[in-house]
TORLOSE-464317 format. One line per 4 residues: their letters; for each residue x, y, z of C-alpha. Coordinates in steps of 0.05 Angstrom, whole numbers, plus 5000, padded with zeros to 4 digits. Example, Ala and Ser with C-alpha at 12.3 -4.5 7.8 and 13.67 -1.06 7.14 Angstrom:
<recs>
AS> 5246:4910:5156 ~ 5273:4979:5143
</recs>
This chain:
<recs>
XXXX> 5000:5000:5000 ~ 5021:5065:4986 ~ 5018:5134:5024 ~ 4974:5152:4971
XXXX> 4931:5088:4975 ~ 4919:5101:5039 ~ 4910:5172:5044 ~ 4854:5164:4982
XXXX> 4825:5115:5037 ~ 4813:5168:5083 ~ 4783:5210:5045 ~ 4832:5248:5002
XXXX> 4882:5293:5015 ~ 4842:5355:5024 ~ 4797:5321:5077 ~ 4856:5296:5117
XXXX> 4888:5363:5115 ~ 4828:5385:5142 ~ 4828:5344:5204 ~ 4892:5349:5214
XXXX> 4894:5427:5218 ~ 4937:5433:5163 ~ 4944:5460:5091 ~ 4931:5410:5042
XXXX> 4996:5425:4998 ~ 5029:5402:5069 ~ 4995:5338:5063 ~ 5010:5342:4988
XXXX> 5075:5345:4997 ~ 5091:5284:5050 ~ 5054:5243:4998 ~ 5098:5264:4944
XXXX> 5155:5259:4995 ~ 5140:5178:5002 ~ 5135:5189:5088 ~ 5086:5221:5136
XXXX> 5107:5258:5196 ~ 5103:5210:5247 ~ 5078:5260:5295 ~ 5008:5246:5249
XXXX> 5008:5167:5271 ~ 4960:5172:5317 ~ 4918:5219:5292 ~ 4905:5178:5218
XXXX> 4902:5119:5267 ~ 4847:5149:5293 ~ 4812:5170:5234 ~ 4822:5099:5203
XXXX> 4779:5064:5266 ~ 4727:5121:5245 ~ 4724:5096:5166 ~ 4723:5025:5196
XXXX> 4795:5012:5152 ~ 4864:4979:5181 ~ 4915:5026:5210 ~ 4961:5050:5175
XXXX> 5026:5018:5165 ~ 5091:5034:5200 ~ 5132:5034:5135 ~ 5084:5098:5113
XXXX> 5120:5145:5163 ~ 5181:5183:5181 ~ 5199:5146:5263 ~ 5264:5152:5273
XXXX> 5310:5089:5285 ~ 5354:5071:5332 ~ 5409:5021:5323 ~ 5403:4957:5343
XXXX> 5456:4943:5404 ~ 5490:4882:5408 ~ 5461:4826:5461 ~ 5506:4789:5508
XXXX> 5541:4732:5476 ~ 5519:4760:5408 ~ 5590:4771:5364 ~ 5607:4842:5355
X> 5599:4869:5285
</recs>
């Protein structure tokens, strides 16, 4: 699924904008981008249990990441 995919499931980008309090060109543009703000997780989250759809995936956003430490016994790389 793509951001746009999903976003189109919602309701468009215009409508999402709207909920979100934002300008729809800012939506726009994290589409085009190919990530979402994580900071909007739990907001499309919500408005996903309201259209009765999955939540969005992970993958669709910008989290940050964290490298993975090694685990005792594990070899160091």
């Amino acid at each position: 699924m793509t951001i746009r995919d999903y976003i189109e499931a919602l309701g468009g980008y215009r409508a999402v904008a709207k909920r979100l309090g934002k300008r729809h060109t800012t939506v726009h543009t994290h589409m085009q981008a190919g990530a979402l703000p994580a900071a909007w997780y739990d907001a499309l989250c919500l408005m996903a249990h309201e259209k009765g759809i999955a939540e969005p995936p992970r993958s669709l956003f910008s989290f940050l990441t964290v490298e993975r430490r090694a685990e005792a016994g594990e070899a160091a790389a």
